[in-house]
BAKOL-487601 format. One record per residue: residue in three letters; x, y, z of N, C-alpha, C in turn. Coordinates in steps of 0.05 Angstrom, whole numbers, plus 5000, padded with zeros to 4 digits. Each point is the difference from the previous one (the first is absolute). Layout:
<rs>
ALAXYZXYZXYZ...
</rs>
This chain:
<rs>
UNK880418308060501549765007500849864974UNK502550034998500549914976502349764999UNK500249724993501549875002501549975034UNK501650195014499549885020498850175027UNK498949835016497950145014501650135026UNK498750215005502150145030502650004984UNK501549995024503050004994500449694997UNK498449824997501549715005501149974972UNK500449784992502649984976497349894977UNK501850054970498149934986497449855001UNK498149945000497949754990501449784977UNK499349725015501449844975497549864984UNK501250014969497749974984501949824984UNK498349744995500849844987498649944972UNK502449874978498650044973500449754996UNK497449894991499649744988499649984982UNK501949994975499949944967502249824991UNK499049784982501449824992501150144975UNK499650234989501350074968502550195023UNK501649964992503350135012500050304989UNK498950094979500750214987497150185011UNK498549935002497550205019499749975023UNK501949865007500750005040501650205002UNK501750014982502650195007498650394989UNK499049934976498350355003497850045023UNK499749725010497350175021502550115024UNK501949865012501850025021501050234990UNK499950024981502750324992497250245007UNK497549894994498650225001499050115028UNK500449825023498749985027502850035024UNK501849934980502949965023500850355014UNK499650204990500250145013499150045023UNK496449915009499350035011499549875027UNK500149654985499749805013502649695013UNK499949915021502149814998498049774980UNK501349954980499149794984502149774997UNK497549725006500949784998498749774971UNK501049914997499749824973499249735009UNK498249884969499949755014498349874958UNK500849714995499150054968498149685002UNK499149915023498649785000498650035031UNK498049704992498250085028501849845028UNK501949894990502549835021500950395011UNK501750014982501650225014497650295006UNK498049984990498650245022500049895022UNK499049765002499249945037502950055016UNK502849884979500950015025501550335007UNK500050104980500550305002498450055025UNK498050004993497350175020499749915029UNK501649674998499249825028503650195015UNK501750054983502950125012500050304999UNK499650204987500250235004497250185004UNK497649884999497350075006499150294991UNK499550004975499050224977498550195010UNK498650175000497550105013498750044978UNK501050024973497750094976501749764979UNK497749814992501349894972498850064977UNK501649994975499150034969500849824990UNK496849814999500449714980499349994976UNK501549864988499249884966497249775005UNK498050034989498049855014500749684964UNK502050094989500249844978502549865007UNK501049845020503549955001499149704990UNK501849914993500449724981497650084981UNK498450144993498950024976496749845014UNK500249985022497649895009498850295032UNK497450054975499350255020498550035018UNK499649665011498950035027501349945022UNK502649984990502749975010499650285032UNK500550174984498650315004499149995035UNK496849764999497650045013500749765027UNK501949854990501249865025501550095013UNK502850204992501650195016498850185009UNK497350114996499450155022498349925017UNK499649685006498749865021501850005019UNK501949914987502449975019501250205015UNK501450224987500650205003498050155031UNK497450034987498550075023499349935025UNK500849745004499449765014502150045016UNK503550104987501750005018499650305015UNK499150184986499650345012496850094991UNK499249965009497350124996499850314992UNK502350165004500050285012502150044963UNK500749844987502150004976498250164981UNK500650194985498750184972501749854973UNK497449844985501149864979498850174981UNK502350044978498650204980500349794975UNK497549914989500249774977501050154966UNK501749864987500450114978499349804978UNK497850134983499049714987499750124966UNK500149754986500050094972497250014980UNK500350234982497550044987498049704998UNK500949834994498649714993499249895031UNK500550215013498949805028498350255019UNK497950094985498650205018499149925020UNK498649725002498049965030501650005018UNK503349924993501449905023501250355015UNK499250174989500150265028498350015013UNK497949935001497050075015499949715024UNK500549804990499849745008503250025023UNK502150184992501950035018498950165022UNK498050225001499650205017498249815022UNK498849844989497849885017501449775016UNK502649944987502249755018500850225028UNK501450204991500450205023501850154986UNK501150044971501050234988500050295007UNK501750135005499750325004499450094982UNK500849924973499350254963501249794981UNK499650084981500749794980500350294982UNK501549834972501850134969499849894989UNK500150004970500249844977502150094992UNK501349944984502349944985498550164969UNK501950184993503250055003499250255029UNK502749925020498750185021500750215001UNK498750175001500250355008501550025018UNK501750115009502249995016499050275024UNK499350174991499250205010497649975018UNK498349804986498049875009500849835033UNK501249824988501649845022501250205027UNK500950124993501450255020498250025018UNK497350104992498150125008498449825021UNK499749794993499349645000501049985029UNK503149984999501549915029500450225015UNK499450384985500050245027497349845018UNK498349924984497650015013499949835022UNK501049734993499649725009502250135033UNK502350204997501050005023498950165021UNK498350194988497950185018497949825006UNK500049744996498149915013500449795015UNK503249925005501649755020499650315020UNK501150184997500150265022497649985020UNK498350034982497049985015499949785016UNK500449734989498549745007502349945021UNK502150005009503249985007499350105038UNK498249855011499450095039502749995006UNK500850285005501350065019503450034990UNK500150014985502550124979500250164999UNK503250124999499950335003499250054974UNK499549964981497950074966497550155012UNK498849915017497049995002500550265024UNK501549955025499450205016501550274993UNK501849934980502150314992496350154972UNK499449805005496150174975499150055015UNK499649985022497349965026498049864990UNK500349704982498149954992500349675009UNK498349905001500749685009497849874988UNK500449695005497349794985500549855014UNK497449825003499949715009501049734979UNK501549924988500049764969498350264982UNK498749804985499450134974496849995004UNK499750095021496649935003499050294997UNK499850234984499250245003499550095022UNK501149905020500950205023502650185002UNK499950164978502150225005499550305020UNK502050075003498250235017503550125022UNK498750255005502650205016498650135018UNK497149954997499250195028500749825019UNK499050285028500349805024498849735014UNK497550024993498349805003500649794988UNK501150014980500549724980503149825006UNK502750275015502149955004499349855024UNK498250055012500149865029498349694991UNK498649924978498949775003502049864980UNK501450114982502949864992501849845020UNK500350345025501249815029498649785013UNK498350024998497949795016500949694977UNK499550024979500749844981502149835008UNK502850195003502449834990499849925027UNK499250115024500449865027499549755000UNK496149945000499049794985501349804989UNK501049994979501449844990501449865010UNK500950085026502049895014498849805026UNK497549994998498749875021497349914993UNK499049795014497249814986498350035013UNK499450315009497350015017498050084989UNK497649905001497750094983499750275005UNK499150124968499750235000496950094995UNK498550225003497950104992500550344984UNK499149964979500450244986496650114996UNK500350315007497850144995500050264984UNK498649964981499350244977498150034985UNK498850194985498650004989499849884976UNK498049964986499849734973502050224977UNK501549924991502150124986502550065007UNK500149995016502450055018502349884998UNK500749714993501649785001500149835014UNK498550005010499849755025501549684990UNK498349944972502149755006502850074984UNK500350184993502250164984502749975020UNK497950075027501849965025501749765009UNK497049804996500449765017502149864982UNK500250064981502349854972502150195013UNK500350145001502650135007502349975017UNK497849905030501249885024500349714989UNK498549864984501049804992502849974991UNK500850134979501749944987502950155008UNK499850225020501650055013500649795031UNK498649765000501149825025500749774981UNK501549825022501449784991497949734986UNK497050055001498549814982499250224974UNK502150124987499050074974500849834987UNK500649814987500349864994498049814992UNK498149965017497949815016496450124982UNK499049865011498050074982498150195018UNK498550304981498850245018497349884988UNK496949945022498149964996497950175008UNK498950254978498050145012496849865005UNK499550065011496449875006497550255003UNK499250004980497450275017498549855013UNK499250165032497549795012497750114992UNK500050194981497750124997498849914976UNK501749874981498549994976499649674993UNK500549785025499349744994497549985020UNK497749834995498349985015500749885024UNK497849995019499849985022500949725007UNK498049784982500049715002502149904996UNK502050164982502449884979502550135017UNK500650245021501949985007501849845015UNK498749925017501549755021501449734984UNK498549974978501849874989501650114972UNK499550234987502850114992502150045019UNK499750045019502350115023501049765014UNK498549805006501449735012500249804979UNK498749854978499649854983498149775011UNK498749814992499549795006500749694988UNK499449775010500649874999498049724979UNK499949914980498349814986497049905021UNK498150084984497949915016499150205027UNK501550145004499250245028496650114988UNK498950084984498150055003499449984964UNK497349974984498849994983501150104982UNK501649834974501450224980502549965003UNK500749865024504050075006500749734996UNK500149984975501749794976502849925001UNK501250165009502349995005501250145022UNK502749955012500950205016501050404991UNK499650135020500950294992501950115017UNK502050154992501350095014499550305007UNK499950085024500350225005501150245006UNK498750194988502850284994501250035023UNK500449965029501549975015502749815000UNK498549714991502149894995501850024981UNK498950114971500950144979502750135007UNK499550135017501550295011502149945022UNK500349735002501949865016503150144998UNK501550065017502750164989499850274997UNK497650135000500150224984497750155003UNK498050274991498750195015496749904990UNK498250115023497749874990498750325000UNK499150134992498250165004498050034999UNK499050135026496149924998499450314996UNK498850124982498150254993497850005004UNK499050205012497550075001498849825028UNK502250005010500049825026497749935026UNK498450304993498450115015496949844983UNK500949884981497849864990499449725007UNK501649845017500949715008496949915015UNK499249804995497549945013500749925028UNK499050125020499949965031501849605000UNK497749924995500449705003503449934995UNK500450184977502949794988502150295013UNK499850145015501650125015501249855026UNK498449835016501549815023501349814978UNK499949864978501449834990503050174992UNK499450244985503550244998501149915021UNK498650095024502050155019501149755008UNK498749685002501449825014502149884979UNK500550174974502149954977501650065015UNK499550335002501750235003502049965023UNK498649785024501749955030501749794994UNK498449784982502749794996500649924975UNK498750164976501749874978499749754990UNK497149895000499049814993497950014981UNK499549844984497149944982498549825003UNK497650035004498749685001498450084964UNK499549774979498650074982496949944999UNK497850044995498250005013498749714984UNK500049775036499049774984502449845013UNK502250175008502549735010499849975023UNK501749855012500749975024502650055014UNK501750144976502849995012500350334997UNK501850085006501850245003502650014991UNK499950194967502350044993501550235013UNK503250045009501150225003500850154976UNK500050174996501150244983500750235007UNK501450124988502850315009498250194988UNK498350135003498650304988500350245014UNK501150224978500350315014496050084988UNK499150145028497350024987499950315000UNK499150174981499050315001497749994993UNK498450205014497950114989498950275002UNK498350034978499850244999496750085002UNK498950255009497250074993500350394997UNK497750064986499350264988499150125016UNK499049855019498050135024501450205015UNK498850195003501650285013498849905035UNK497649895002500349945025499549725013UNK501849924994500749725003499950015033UNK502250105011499750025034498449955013UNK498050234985497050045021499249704990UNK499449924974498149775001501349705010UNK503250045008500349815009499549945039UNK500350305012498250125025497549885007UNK498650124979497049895007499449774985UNK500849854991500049754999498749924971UNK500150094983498150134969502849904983UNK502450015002501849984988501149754992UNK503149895005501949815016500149895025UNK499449825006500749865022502450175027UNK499650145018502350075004502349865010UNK500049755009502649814997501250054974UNK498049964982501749954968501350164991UNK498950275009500150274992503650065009UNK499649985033503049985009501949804985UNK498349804995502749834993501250094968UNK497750174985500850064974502550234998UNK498050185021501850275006502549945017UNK502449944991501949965013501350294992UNK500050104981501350214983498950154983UNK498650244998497950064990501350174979UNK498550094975501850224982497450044982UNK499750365011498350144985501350154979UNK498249904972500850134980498550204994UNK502550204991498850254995497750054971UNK498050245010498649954974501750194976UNK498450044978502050064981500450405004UNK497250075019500350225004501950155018UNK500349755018503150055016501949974995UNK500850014965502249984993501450174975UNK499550265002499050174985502750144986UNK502049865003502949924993500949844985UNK497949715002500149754984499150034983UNK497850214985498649874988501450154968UNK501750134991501249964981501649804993UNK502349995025501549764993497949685000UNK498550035005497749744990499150004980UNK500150284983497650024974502949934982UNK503050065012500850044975501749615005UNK499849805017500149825001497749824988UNK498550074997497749844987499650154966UNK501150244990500650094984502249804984UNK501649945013502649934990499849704987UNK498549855024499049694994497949994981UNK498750264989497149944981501750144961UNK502250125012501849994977500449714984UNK500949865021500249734989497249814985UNK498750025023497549845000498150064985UNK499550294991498950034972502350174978UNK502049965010501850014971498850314993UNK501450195017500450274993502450145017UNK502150004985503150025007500050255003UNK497950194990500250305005498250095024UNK497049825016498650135017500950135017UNK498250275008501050135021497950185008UNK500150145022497350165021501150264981UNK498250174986500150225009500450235020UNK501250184999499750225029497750065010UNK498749974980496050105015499349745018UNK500949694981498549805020501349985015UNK502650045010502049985023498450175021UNK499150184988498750185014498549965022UNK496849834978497249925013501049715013UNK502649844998499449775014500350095028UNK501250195001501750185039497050095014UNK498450084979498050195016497449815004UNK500049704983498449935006500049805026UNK497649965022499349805012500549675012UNK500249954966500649685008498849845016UNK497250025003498149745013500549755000UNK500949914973500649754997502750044999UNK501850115008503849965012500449964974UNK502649744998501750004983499149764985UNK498049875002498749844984498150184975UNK499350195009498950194988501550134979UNK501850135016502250124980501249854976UNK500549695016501549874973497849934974UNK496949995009498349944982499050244981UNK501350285013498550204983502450044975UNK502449935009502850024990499749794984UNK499649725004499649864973497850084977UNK496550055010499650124979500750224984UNK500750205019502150174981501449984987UNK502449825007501849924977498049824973UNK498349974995498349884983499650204979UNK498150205013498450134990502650294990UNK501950055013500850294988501250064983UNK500050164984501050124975503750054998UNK501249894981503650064997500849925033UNK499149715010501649975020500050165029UNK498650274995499850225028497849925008UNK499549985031498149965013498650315002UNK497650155000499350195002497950015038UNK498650214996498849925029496549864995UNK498950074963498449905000500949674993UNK501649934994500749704998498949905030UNK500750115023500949855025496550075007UNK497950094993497249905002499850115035UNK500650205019500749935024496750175001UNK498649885017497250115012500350325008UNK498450154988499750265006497050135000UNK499049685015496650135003499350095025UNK502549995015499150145030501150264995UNK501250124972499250334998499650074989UNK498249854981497750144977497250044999UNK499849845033497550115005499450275031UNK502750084995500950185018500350264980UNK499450275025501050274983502850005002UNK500650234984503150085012501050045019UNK498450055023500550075025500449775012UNK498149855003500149745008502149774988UNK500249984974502949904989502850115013UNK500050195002503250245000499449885036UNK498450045011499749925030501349735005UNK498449784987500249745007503549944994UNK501350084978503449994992500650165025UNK499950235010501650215018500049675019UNK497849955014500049865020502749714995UNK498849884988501549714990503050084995UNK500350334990503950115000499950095023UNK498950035016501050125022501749765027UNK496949795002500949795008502449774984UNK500250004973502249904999502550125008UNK500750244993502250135012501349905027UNK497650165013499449895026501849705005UNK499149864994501649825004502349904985UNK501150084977502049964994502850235014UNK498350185027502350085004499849955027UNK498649744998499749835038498650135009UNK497850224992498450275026501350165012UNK502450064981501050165011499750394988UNK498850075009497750194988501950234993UNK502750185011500650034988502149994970UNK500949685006501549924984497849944965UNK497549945013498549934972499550294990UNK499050145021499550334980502550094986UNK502149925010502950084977500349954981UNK499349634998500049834974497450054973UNK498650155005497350064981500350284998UNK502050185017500350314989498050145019UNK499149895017498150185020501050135024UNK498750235009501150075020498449855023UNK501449965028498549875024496950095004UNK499250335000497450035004498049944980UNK502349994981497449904973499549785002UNK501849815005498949655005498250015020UNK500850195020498349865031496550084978UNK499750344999498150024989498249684984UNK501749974980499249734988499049735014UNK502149985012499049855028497249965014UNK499650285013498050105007497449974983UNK500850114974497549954979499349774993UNK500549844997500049714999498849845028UNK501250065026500149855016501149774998UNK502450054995501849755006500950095033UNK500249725014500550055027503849895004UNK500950205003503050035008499949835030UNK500749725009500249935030502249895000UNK501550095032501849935003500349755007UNK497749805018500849814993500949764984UNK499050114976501849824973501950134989UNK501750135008502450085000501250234988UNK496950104994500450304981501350165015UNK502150134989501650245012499850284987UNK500150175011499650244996502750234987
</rs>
């Protein structure tokens, strides 16, 4: 993807430099590729960007000679597009101000005198990654690859295309949602996503764990109270509900809510009121509420009564969306290593990192217990620790003590099984479409099959 994406028409990239004579070599250097627009102050970027809407800018972070000039245009800038790739261009005498740009919301930063070649490389990148981030653009579906915003939910399998759909639906409507996955997974990755794809992005997104404030202290982080309500309350507090007025509240770990302050939710949840604890009155407020829990069996414990309230439970579950774990996504998980690759270029300032073919290798074959929270943590120490910028497979540290205390038989066993069942499902159970895709013939898989005891049933949709 180079300059412009699919068949649509160029990408417009706008240059922001106040010297006339290195505006015009960067444009001569990018114009082949790109529609470029100009702009030599922070007046005429906005209104360039507010009239023909850039998708990648290249700022002078020095215009009038004041270089925090720089760090205000991309408040702005981002504020009008969240989704905009600003590539900062800053001069030797102003190092902090690239690092201090990345943390405003910068895509990459340069110093001066700029490498041109460099730059090239700078905005191929920045447009393979509007492709990605771009729901529902023909960019994204002509890749088979799609994203939620910029929340490292990228992904082309099926599992993930369908909770993208679930997403943009969402967006379009204010019904409480409940998301379920395992701890790594994205859960609030999610709940930001449906945020900011509906009409309160804008508005302010409030996550809450119920799990990690105490017992005594939630009812009033969640409602606030009022001066004098009980021993210590000095003043009035507001609460993250009301906080979240306009805009999304998310409760995590939902399944952790103390019994008691679950009839106070649900009588939020029916009319959209607060009492703060200690008042007498009832404020109204506008809240989209999600929540999420890890619990694989949430159902049962909301059944037998061990769980959620089941009023609450219904009233949460209006729309439910299970996220896939990372092992069900066994398609994603390069284009994830090489998205979190790409952002740790920046973030520790290595313009050359990259996976080797061996670790491309072991990230496919391994497990993933801990999903994609995992992955992104073994991928940052890696990028730390490895040698000339290449990630190797001993950089990525991945556990290999469940086959070193195994023979070879028992190792070479335990892989057959785990490739057999992934196949398996990457070709939907369709048994003989997976023995094609790995080079096997049908009796040799079944054999395998058999050896293993994996159970082929048709009622989950395995086909033959």
């Amino acid at each position: 993807m180079q300059g412009a994406i699919g068949n649509m028409e160029k990408t417009k990239v706008m240059l922001v430099e106040d010297n006339h004579g290195l505006r015009e070599q960067l444009k001569w250097a990018i114009s082949d590729l790109y529609d470029v627009l100009e702009a030599d102050s922070m007046e005429s970027c906005c209104q360039v960007f507010d009239s023909a809407a850039p998708s990648i800018v290249c700022l002078d972070m020095g215009l009038d000679n004041i270089p925090e000039r720089g760090l205000e245009i991309i408040d702005r800038l981002i504020l009008k597009n969240r989704m905009v790739k600003i590539i900062v261009i800053t001069a030797n005498t102003s190092e902090k101000l690239g690092p201090e740009s990345i943390r405003k919301g910068a895509f990459d930063f340069l110093s001066k005198p700029v490498d041109v070649e460099r730059l090239r490389i700078i905005i191929e990148r920045a447009c393979r990654m509007l492709g990605f981030e771009r729901i529902g653009e023909p960019a994204a579906a002509a890749d088979g690859m799609e994203s939620s915003e910029n929340f490292l939910m990228v992904g082309k399998s099926k599992p993930m295309l369908r909770v993208f759909d679930y997403i943009r639906k969402l967006g379009q409507t204010d019904v409480n949602v409940l998301i379920t996955g395992e701890s790594g997974t994205g859960k609030e990755l999610c709940a930001r996503a449906i945020h900011f794809q509906s009409n309160r992005r804008d508005q302010t997104f409030v996550p809450i764990n119920c799990g990690a404030i105490p017992e005594n202290l939630i009812e009033s982080e969640l409602f606030g109270y009022v001066r004098g309500a009980f021993t210590g309350a000095n003043t009035n507090k507001t609460g993250l509900i009301e906080t979240a007025d306009k805009g999304t509240l998310l409760l995590d770990e939902i399944g952790e809510m103390p019994k008691n302050l679950q009839v106070k939710l649900l009588r939020f949840l029916e009319d959209q009121k607060v009492q703060r604890l200690g008042d007498t009155t009832f404020k109204t407020v506008n809240v989209r509420v999600i929540a999420a829990t890890n619990k694989r069996n949430f159902n049962a414990e909301v059944e037998d009564g061990s769980g959620l309230r089941s009023d609450l439970f219904y009233r949460l579950n209006e729309f439910r969306v299970d996220l896939p774990s990372l092992r069900e996504r066994e398609d994603d998980i390069a284009l994830i290593a090489e998205y979190i690759i790409n952002k740790n270029r920046v973030r520790f300032n290595a313009p050359r990192l990259k996976l080797s073919p061996r670790a491309q290798q072991v990230l496919l074959v391994y497990s993933w217990p801990g999903n994609i929270r995992e992955l992104e943590n073994k991928l940052n120490r890696a990028t730390i620790i490895c040698v000339n910028q290449t990630i190797e497979p001993e950089d990525l540290e991945l556990s290999t003590s469940s086959f070193t205390q195994l023979s070879f038989k028992e190792a070479r066993d335990m892989f057959e099984k785990e490739f057999i069942t992934r196949t398996l499902k990457k070709a939907e159970y369709n048994i003989s479409e997976a023995a094609k895709n790995v080079g096997l013939s049908r009796p040799t898989f079944y054999d395998l099959l058999k050896k293993h005891d994996i159970q082929v049933k048709v009622e989950k949709g395995i086909r033959e």
